[in-house]
N, C-alpha and C positions, 0 to 999 in steps of 0.2 A: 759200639752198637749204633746203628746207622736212629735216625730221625722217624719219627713215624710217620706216615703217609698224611700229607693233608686229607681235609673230608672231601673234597673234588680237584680233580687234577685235569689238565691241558688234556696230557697224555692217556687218559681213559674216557674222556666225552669224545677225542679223534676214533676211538674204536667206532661208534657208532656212526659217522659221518657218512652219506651215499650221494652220490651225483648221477646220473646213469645218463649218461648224450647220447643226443638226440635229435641235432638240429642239422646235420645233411651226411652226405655218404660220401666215396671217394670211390673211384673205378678208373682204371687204365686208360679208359678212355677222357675223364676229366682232366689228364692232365698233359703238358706242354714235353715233347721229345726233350726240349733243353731244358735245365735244371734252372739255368739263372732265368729263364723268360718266366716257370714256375716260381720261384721263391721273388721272383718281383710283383706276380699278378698275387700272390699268398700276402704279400706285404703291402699293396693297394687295398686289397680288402683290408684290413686291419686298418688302416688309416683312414679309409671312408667308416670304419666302424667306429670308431674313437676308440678304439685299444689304448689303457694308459701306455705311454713309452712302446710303441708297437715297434722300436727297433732297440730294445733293450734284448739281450743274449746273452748267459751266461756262458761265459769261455773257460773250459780245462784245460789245464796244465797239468807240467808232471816235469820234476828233476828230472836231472840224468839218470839216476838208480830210480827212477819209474814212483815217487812219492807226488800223489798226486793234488791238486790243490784247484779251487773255483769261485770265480766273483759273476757279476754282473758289469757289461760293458754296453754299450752304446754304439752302434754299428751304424758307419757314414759313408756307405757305400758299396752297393752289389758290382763287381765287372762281369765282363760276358764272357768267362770262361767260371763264373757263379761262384767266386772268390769275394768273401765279403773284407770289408778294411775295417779296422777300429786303432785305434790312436791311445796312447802309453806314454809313461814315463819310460825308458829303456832299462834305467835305473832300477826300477817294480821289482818286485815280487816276480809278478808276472812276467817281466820284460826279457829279467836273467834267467827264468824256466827255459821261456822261446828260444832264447841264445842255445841254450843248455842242450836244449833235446826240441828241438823246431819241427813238432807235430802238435794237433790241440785238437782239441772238440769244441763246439758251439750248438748251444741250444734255444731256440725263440719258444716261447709257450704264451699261445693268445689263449687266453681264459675265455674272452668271451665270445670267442669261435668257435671252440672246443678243439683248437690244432697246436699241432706243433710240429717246427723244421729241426732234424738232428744232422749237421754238419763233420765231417771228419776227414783230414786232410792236414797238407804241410802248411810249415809258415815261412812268409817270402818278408824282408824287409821293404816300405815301401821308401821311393827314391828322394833324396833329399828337396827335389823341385814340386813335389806332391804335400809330401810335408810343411812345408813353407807356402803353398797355397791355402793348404787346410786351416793352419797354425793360422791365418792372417783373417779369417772368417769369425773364429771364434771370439767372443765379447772379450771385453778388456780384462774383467776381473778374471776371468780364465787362463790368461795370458798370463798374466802375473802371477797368478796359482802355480802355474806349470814353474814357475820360475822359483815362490817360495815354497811350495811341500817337496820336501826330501821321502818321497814315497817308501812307503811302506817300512821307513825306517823307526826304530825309538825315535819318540822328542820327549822333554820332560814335561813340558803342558802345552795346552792351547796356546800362550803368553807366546812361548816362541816362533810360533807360528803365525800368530802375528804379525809379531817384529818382522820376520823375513819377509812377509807381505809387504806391511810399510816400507820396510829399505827396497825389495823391488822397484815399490811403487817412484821411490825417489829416486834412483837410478836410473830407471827407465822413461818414468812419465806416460805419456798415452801408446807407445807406441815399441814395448816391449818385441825383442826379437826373439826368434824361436831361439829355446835354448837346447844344446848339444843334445842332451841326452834325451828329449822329447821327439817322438815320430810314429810313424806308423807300420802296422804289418799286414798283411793280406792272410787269411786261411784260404787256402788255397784246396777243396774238395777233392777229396778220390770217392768220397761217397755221402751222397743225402740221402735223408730218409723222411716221408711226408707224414704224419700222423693223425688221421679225424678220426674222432671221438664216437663210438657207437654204440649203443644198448647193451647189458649186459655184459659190457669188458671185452667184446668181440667188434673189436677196432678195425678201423681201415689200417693198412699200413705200407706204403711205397716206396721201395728204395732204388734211386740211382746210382748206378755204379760205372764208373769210371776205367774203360779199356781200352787194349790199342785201337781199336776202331771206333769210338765213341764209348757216347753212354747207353748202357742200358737200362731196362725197367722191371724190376720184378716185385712180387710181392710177398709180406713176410706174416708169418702166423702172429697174431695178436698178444 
């Protein structure tokens, strides 16, 4: 016999919750023929806004047999074929999905915009000379990190995790080198999709699509 219901629950005060946006519209005309010149002017604004983490994205994965799987990553860079990068242990979760079956989804959602970019496309490894620039930007204790968390694997406490910090840190010293299995990949787009927020659940919604002759621009029912 299951538990009796507390007297308020998360899950029944979310029924009544409403937002209705409000704060601008989206037309084929506001937006940029290329995608990456779009999702850079999309990510300017968010940045003059203070969007917390305004390049934070949650990226999907999926095994080989299609079981699929989602975090939050940290995106360090748009190229101009509108391929964003983010950076990984190889080792992940995540990393051996990519390997596995090297397609993903990526999604930005600025709350306090009311937008959001949906990304869908392959993944490209990025090249050991990109990586080792990026790797050499990032603070110290980061470097070391990459070097003591065995991602996404068991450990049996935090205590271990330590320790391999420490012994990094004494091995290394300031100046930790990238380690193997640390690098980066590129999503690589066959199709964006632009999302503002409108009255009554009757959204804008934009999607570029990727063909032999370019992209194009259509629009999709709300």
């Amino acid at each position: 016999m299951s538990d009796p219901a507390p007297h308020h629950r998360a899950s029944d005060a979310i029924l009544a919750l409403r937002h209705d946006f409000a704060s601008a519209t989206l037309a084929e005309g506001d937006v940029h023929p290329d995608p990456a010149h779009q999702l850079d002017a999309w990510l300017a604004d968010a940045l003059a806004s203070q969007v917390n983490e305004p390049n934070a994205m949650t990226l999907a994965t999926a095994t080989a047999d299609g079981r699929p799987s989602a975090r939050v990553m940290l995106v360090r860079g748009i190229d101009h074929d509108a391929a964003v990068r983010f950076f990984t242990n190889y080792e992940s979760r995540k990393g051996r999905e990519l390997e596995a079956n090297p397609f993903a989804a990526g999604l930005f959602f600025w709350s306090e915009l009311e937008r959001q970019v949906r990304i869908e496309g392959s993944i490209e490894r990025l090249p050991d000379a990109d990586n080792d620039a990026y790797f050499a930007t990032r603070p110290l204790a980061s470097r070391l990190g990459a070097w003591a968390s065995p991602q996404s694997q068991p450990i049996a406490s935090r205590a271990v995790l330590d320790a391999r910090e420490a012994d990094a840190q004494a091995r290394f010293g300031a100046d930790p080198p990238r380690p193997p299995h640390w690098g980066g990949f590129r999503l690589v787009p066959t199709r964006v999709e632009l999302w503002q927020g409108r009255p009554s659940r009757l959204h804008d919604r934009l999607v570029y699509t990727r063909g032999p002759s370019g992209w194009t621009i259509g629009r999709l029912a709300p």
